[in-house]
C-alpha positions as CSV (number, residue, x, y, z in Angstrom):
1,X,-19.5,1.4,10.6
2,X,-20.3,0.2,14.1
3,X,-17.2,0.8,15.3
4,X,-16.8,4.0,13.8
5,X,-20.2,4.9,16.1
6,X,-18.5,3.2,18.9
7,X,-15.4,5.5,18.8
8,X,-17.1,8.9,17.7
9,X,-19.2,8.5,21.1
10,X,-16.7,7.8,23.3
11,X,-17.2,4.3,23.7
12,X,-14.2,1.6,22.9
13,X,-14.3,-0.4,20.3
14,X,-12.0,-3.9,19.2
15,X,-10.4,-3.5,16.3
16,X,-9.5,-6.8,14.4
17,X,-6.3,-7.1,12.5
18,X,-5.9,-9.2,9.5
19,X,-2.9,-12.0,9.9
20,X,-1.5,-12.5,6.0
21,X,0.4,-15.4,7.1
22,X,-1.9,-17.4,8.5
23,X,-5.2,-16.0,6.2
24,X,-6.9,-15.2,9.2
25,X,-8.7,-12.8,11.4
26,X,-6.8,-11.4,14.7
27,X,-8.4,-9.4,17.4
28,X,-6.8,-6.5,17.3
29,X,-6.6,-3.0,19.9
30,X,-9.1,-1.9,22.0
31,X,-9.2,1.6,21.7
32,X,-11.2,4.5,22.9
33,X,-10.1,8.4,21.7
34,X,-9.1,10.9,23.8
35,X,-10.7,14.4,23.9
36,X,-9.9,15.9,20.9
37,X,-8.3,12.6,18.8
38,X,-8.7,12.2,15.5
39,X,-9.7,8.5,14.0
40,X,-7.1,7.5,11.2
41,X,-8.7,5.6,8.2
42,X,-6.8,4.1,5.5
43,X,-7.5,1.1,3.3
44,X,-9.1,0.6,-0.1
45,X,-12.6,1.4,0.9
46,X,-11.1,5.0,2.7
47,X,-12.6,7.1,-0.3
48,X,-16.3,5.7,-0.2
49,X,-18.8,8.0,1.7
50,X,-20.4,4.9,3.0
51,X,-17.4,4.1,6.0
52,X,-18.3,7.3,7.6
53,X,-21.9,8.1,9.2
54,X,-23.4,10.7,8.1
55,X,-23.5,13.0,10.9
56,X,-19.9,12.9,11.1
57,X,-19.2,13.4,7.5
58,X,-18.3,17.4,7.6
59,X,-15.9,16.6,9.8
60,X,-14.1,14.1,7.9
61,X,-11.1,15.0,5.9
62,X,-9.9,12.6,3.0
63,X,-6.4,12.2,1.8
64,X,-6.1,10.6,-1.8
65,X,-2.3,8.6,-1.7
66,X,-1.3,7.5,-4.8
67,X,2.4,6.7,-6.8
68,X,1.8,8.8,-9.6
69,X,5.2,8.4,-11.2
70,X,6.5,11.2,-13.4
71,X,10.0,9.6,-14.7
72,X,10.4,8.8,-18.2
73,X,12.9,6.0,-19.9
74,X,13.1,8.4,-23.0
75,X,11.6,10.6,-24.8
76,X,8.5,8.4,-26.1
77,X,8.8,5.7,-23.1
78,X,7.4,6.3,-19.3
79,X,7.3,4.9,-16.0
80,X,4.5,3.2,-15.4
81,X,2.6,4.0,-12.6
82,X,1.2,0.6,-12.5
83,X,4.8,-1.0,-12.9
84,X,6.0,0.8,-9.8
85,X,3.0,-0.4,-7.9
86,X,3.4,-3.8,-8.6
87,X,7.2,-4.1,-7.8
88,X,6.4,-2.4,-4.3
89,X,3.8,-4.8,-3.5
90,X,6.2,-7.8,-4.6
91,X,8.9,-6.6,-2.7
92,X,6.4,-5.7,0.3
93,X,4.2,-9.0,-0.1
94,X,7.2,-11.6,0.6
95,X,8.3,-9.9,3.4
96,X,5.3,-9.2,5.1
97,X,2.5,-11.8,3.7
98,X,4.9,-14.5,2.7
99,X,4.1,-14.6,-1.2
100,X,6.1,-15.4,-3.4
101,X,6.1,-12.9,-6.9
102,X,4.4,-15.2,-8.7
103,X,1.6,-15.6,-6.1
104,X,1.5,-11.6,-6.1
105,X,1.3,-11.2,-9.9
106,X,-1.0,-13.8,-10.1
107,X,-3.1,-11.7,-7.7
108,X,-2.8,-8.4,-9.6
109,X,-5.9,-8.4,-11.5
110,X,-8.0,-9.0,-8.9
111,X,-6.5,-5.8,-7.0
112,X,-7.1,-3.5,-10.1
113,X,-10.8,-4.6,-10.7
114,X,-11.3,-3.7,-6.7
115,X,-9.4,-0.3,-7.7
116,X,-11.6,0.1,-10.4
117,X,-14.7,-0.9,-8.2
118,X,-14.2,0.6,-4.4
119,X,-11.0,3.6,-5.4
120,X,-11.4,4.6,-8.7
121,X,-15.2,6.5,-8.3
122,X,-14.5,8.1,-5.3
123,X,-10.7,9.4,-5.4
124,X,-12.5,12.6,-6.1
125,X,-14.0,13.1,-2.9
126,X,-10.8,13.7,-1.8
127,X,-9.8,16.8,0.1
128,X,-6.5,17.0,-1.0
129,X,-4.4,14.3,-2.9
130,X,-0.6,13.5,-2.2
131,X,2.0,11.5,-4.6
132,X,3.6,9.3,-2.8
133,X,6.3,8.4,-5.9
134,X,9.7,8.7,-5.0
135,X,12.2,9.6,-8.1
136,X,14.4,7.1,-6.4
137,X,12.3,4.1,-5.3
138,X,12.8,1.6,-8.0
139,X,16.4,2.0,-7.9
140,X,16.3,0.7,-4.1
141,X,13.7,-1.9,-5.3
142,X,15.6,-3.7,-7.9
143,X,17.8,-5.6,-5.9
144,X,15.1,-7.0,-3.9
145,X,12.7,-7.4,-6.5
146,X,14.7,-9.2,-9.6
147,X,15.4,-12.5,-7.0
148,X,12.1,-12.9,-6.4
149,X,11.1,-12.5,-10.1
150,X,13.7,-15.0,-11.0
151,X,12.0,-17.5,-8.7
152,X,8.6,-17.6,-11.1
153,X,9.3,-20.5,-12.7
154,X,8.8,-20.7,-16.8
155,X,5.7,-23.0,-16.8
156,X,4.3,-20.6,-14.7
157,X,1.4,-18.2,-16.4
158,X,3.0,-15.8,-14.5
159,X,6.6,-16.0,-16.0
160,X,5.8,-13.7,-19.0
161,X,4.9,-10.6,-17.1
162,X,7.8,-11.7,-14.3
163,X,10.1,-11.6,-17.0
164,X,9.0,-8.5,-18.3
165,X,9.5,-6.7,-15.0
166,X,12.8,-8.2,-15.1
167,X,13.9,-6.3,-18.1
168,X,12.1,-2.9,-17.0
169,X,13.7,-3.2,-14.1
170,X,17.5,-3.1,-16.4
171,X,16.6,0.5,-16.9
172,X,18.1,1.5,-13.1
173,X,21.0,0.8,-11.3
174,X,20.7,-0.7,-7.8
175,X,20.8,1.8,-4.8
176,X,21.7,0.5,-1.1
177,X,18.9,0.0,1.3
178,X,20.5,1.5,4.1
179,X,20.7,5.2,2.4
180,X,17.1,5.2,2.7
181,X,15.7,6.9,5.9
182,X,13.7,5.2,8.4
183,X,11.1,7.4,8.4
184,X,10.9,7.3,4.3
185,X,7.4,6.3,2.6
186,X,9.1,4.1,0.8
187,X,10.3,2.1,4.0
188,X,6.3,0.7,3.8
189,X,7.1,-2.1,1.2
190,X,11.3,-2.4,2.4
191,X,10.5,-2.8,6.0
192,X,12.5,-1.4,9.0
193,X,9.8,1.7,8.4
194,X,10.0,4.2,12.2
195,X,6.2,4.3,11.7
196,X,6.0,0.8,11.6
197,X,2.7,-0.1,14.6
198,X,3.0,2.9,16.0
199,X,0.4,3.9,17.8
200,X,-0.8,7.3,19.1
201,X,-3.1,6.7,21.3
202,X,-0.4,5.2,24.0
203,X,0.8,8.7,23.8
């Protein structure tokens, strides 16, 4: 919230920048807008009225992202949303944070009670709402996702639902990374994304 006063009146603020491999606090840009520039907010807390003050709230304008996926297996048998997410985030956790599947499984939980807690009650604030599924995304996630799920060993409490992935994920047929644009939304959790730290405020 501070910095959020900082920015909207012209002042500079620091913004820190969590490091996943070493579990700690960075400092991060200092930044000041430009006549005219808007602030971009996004996180798990982006819904809540509470990160914007309140005389700048009409001129906020939320976006609700979510992978609402719409395939089905068969006739009686869906995608899972909630499969989909958790197989981007294990692909996108070992190559960014370091974890290993069964360290992100483990975690899972804990991420949907915080859904449930700081997302959940306020995705209908939301201005608009975008799907950010992509028909062909667990295709091009399979064959970096099954060696990591074959890694969670079986003593593990985590080898049950690893397992299970493992045999949702026999439902697709592997599709190359590299036919996969750079600029794709789905380049977030495979890496080698163009919007990767960019910036636009060095503009």
């Amino acid at each position: 919230m501070q910095d959020m006063e900082k920015l909207l009146g012209g002042g500079k603020a620091q913004l820190p920048r969590y490091n996943f491999m070493t579990g700690r606090s960075e400092e991060g840009d200092l930044v000041q807008l430009k006549e005219g520039q808007p602030i971009i907010l996004e996180g798990i807390h982006g819904m809540n009225p509470r990160l914007i003050p309140d005389r700048w709230t009409d001129s906020a304008f939320r976006v609700y992202v979510s992978a609402l996926t719409q395939l089905n297996l068969d006739r009686h048998n869906r995608v899972s949303t909630t499969d989909t997410r958790l197989i981007r985030r294990i692909v996108r956790d070992a190559r960014e944070r370091g974890y290993s599947a069964q360290a992100t499984i483990s975690r899972w939980e804990s991420v949907r009670r915080g859904e449930k807690r700081h997302i959940f009650p306020y995705q209908e604030n939301a201005d608009v709402m975008f799907n950010s599924a992509l028909v062909y995304e667990l295709a091009v996630l399979k064959p970096l996702a099954e060696p990591l799920l074959r890694q969670v060993a079986y003593t593990a409490p985590e080898y049950i639902e690893a397992r299970r992935l493992l045999a949702f994920l026999e439902w697709f047929l592997p599709l190359d990374v590299n036919l996969v644009p750079a600029n794709s939304i789905v380049r977030e959790f495979l890496g080698s994304s163009s919007l990767k730290d960019f910036k636009i405020w060095r503009g």
